[in-house]
C-alpha positions in Angstrom: -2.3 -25.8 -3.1 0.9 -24.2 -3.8 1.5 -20.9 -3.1 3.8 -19.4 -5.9 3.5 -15.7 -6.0 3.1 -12.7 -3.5 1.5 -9.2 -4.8 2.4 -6.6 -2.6 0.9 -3.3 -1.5 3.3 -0.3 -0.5 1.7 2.2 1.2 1.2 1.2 4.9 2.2 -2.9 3.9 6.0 -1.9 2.8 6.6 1.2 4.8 4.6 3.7 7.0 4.6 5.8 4.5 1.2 7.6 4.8 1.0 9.5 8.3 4.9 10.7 8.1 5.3 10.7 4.4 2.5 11.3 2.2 0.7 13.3 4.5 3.5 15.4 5.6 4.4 16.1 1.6 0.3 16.7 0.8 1.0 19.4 3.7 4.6 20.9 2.1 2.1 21.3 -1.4 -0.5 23.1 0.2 1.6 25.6 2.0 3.4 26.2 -1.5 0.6 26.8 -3.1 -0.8 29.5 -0.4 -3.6 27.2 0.3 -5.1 27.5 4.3 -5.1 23.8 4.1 -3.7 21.5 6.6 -3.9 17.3 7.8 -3.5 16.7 11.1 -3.0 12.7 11.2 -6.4 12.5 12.5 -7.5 14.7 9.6 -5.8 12.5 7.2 -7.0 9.1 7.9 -10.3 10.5 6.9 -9.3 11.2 3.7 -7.4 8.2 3.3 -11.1 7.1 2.6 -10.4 8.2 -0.7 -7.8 6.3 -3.0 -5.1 7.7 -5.1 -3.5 11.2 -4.1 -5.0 13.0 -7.5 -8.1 11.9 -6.5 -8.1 13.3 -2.5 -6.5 16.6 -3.8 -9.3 17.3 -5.8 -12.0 16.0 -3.3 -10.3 18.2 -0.8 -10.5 21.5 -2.7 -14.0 20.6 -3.9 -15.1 20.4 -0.1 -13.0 23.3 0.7 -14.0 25.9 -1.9 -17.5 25.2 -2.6 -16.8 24.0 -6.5 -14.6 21.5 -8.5 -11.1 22.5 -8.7 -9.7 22.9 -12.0 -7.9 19.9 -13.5 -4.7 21.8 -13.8 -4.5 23.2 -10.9 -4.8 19.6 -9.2 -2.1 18.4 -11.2 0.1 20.9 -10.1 -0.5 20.5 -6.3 0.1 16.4 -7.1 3.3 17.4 -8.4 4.6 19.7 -5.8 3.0 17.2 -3.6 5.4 14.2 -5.3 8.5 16.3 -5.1 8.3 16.8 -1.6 7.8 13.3 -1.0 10.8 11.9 -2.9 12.3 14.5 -0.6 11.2 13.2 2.7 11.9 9.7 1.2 15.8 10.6 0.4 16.0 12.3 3.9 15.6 8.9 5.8 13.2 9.5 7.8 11.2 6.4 6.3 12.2 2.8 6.7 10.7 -0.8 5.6 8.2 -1.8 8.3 10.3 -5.3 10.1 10.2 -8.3 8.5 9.1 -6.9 5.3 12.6 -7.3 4.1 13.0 -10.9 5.5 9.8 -11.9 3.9 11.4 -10.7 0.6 14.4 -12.1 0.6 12.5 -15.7 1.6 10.5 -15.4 -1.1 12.8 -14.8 -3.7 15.0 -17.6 -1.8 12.5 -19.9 -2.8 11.8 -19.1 -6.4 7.9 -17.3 -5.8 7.2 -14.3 -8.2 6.5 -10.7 -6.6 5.0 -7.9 -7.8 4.2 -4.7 -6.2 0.6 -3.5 -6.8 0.1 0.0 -5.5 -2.7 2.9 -6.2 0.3 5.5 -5.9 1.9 7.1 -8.5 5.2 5.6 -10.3 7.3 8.5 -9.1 6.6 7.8 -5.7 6.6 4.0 -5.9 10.8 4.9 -7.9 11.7 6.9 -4.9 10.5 4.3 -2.0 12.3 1.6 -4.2 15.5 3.5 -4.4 16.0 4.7 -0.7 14.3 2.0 1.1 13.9 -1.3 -1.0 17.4 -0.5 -2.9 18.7 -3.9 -4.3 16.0 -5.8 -3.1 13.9 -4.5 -5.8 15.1 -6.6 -8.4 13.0 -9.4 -6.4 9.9 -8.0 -7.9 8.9 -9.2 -11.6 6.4 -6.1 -12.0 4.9 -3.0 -10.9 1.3 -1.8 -11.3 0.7 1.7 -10.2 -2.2 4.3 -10.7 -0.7 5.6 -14.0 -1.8 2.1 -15.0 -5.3 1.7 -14.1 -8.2 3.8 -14.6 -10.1 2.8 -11.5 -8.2 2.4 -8.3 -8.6 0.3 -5.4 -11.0 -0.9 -3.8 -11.9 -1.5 -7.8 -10.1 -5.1 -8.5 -8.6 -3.9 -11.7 -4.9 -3.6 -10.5 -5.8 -7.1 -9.1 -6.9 -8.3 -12.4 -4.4 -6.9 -14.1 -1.3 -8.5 -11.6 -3.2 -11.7 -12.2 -3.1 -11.9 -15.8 0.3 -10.8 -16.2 1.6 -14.0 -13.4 -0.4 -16.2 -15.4 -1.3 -18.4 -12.5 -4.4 -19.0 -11.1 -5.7 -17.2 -7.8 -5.5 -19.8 -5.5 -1.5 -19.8 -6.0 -1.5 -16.3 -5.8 -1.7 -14.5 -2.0 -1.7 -10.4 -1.5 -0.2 -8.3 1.5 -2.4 -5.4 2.2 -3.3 -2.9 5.1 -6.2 -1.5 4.2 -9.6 -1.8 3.3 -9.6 -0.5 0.2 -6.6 -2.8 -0.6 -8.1 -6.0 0.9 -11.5 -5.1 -1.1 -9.6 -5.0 -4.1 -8.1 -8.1 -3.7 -11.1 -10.2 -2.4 -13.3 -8.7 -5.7 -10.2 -10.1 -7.6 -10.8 -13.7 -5.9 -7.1 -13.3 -4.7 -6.7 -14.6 -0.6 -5.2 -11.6 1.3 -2.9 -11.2 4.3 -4.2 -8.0 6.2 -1.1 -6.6 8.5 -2.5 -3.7 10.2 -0.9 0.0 9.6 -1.1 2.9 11.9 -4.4 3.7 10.3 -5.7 0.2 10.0 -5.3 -0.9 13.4 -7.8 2.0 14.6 -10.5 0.0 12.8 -12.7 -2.7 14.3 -11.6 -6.5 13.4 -14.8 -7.2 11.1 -13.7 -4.0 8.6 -11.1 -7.4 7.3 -13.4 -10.1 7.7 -12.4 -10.7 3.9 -8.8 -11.6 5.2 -7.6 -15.1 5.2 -5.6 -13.5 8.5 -5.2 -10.1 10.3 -1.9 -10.0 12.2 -0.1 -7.0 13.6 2.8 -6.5 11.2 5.3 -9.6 9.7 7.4 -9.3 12.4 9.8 -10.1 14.7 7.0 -9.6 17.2 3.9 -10.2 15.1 0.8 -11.8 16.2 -2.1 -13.1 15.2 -5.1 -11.2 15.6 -7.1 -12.8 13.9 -6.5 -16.3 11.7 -4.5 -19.2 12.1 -1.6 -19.2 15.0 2.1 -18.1 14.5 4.6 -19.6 17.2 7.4 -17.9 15.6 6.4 -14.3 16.4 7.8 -13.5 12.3 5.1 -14.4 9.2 7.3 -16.5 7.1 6.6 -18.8 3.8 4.9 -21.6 5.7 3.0 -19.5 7.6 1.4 -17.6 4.4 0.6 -21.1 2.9 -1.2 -22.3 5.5 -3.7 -19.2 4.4 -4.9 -20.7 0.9 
């Protein structure tokens, strides 16, 4: 079977965007707002439990105050929380994980469709494409992000959706994710998966991804293969991804 597209997640695939990025923004929002509220990294890979910022601002005030947080208020705090992070994103202090842009570039060398397919919201996803993806944007046909949904992973519907709009059946499809609400998305959408492990992800025990084709520790120049079929090269290139459907 031929693969001939690639969906790709962004938070934690693309970039480490959540310990240093979202997390550090979530924490800007809440000191703006006076709130006694802050994530240590250990703190917030708990709550990375939860997909979708909107959604873990308003579980956090619920647990924190006793009651469910007015709907207004949350989307205030998600929009102080977005500023900051286009902030931090300008600053530089954020950069592609390696071989993400290789990978790319490859892809669109050899004529496969990509897509990014994120639960984060579209202002977030503009910023990370303008300060760290730049040109190499335009190799992506389409963008689903939470504004487009209305159930986020692990539900398969961003899945579903990236599916319909290729027009290709999901055995010539294969997705990049780090997480297991992202791989669960992607396996309910009967889409094969890449899992490359994130700062968060790698804390977790191998059989959280036993719904990846292969778990390997980034796409290089020094990735291996944790679990899956074995990469000589040390960087996850076209061939190796095929060998995965």
């Amino acid at each position: 079977m031929a693969l001939r597209a690639l969906l790709w997640d962004v938070d934690g695939t693309l970039a480490e965007t959540e310990r240093d990025g979202h997390r550090v923004a979530f924490n800007q929002a809440f000191r703006e707002h006076g709130l006694p509220i802050h994530w240590d990294p250990d703190a917030y890979g708990r709550w990375l439990e939860i997909s979708g910022g909107h959604e873990r601002l308003r579980a956090c005030l619920h647990a924190s105050e006793g009651r469910e947080p007015a709907e207004p208020r949350v989307v205030a705090l998600q929009a102080s929380k977005q500023r900051h992070y286009g902030t931090l994103v300008a600053s530089g202090v954020l950069s592609l994980r390696p071989g993400v842009a290789e990978l790319i570039a490859e892809a669109q060398a050899a004529g496969l469709r990509q897509a990014l397919v994120t639960t984060s919201g579209q202002q977030a996803l503009a910023s990370l494409e303008q300060h760290l993806l730049g040109e190499r944007s335009g190799a992506f046909a389409f963008r689903i992000c939470g504004e487009d949904v209305t159930r986020k992973k692990p539900d398969p519907e961003a899945y579903h959706g990236a599916l319909e709009r290729l027009g290709l059946p999901a055995s010539e499809v294969l997705v990049i994710e780090d997480s297991p609400p992202g791989l669960a998305a992607a396996a309910a959408a009967g889409l094969p998966c890449l899992l490359s492990l994130s700062h968060y992800s790698h804390l977790l025990p191998l059989q959280t991804f036993a719904a990846a084709r292969a778990v390997v520790t980034g796409l290089g120049p020094d990735a291996s293969v944790v679990r899956g079929p074995a990469c000589q090269s040390g960087r996850i290139t076209l061939s190796y991804l095929e060998r995965l459907l």
